[in-house]
C-alpha positions as CSV (number, residue, x, y, z in Angstrom):
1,X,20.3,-26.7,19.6
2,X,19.5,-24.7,16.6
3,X,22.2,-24.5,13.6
4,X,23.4,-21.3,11.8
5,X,21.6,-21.9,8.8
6,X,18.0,-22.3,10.7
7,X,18.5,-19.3,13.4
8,X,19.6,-17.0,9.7
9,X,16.5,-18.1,7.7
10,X,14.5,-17.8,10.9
11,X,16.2,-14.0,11.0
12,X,15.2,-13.3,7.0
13,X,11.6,-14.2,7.8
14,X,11.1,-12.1,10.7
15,X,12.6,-8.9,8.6
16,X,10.4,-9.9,5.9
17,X,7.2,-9.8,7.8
18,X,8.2,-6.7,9.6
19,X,10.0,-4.4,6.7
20,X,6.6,-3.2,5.2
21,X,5.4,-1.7,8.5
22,X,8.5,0.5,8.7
23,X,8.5,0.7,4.9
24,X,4.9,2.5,5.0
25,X,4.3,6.4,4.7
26,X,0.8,8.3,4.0
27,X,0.8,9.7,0.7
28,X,-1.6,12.3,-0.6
29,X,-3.9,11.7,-3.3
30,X,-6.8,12.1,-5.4
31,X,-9.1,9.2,-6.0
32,X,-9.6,9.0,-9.9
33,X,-12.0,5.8,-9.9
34,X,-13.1,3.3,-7.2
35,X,-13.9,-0.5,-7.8
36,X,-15.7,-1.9,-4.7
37,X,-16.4,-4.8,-7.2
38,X,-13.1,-5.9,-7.7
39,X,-11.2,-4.6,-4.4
40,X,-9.4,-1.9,-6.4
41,X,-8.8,1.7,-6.6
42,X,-7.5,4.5,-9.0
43,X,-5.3,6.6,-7.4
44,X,-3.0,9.9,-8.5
45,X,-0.5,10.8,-6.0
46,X,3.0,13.1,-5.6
47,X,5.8,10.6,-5.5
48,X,5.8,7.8,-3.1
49,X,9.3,7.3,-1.3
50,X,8.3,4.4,0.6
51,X,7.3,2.2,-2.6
52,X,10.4,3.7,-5.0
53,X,8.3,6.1,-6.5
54,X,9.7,9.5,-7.5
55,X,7.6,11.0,-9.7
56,X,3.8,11.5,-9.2
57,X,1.9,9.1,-11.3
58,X,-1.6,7.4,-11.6
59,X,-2.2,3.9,-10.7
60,X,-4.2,1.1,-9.9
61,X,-4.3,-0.3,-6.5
62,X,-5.3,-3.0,-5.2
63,X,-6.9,-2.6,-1.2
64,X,-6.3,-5.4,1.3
65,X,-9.7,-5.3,2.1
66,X,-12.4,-3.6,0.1
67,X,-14.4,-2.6,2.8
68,X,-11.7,0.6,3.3
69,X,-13.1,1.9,-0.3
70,X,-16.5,2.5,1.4
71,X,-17.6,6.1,1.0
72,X,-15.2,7.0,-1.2
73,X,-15.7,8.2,-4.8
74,X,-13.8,9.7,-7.9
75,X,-12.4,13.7,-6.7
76,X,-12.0,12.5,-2.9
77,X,-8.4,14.0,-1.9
78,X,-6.6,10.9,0.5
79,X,-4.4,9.8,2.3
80,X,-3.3,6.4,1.8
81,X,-0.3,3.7,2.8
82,X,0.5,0.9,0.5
83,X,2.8,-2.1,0.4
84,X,4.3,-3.5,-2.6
85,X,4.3,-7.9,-2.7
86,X,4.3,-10.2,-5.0
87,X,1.6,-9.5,-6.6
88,X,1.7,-5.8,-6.8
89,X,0.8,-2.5,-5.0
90,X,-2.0,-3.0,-2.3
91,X,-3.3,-0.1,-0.1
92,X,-3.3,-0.8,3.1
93,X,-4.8,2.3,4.9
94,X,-6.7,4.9,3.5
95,X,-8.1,8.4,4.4
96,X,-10.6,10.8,3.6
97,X,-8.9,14.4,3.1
98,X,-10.7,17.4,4.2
């Protein structure tokens, strides 16, 4: 039988993996510079509720995998999900605008 303590850390680590699912939200951008090289992008967006953002800003992103910054270049509008971890903001999905 399982004890208190090991069903409540058990509980913490399922929320943990599954918050930044809910916690992501497409939010529009322009691409200011991409870095294939280094798995990184430049991005200026409107505020960004899901990551505590309220103001629109530019920043550097780093993209989970850099295969999603393929055919993408500086003046492309987006659309775009990120997650914030311990090491930072990472984009997660991203799409060309029309």
């Amino acid at each position: 039988m399982k004890t208190l303590p090991q069903l409540t850390t058990a509980a913490v680590l399922a929320l943990a993996l599954v918050a930044p699912a809910f916690a992501a939200d497409m939010i529009s951008g322009d691409v200011k510079k991409v870095d294939e090289a280094n798995a990184k992008i430049t991005l200026h967006h409107g505020p960004a509720k899901s990551l505590g953002m309220d103001e629109a800003m530019t920043m550097v992103y780093r993209v989970k995998d850099a295969a999603l910054l393929k055919g993408l270049k500086a003046g492309d509008k987006v659309k775009f999900e990120a997650v914030e971890d311990a090491s930072g903001y990472t984009v997660t999905k991203i799409e060309k605008g029309k």
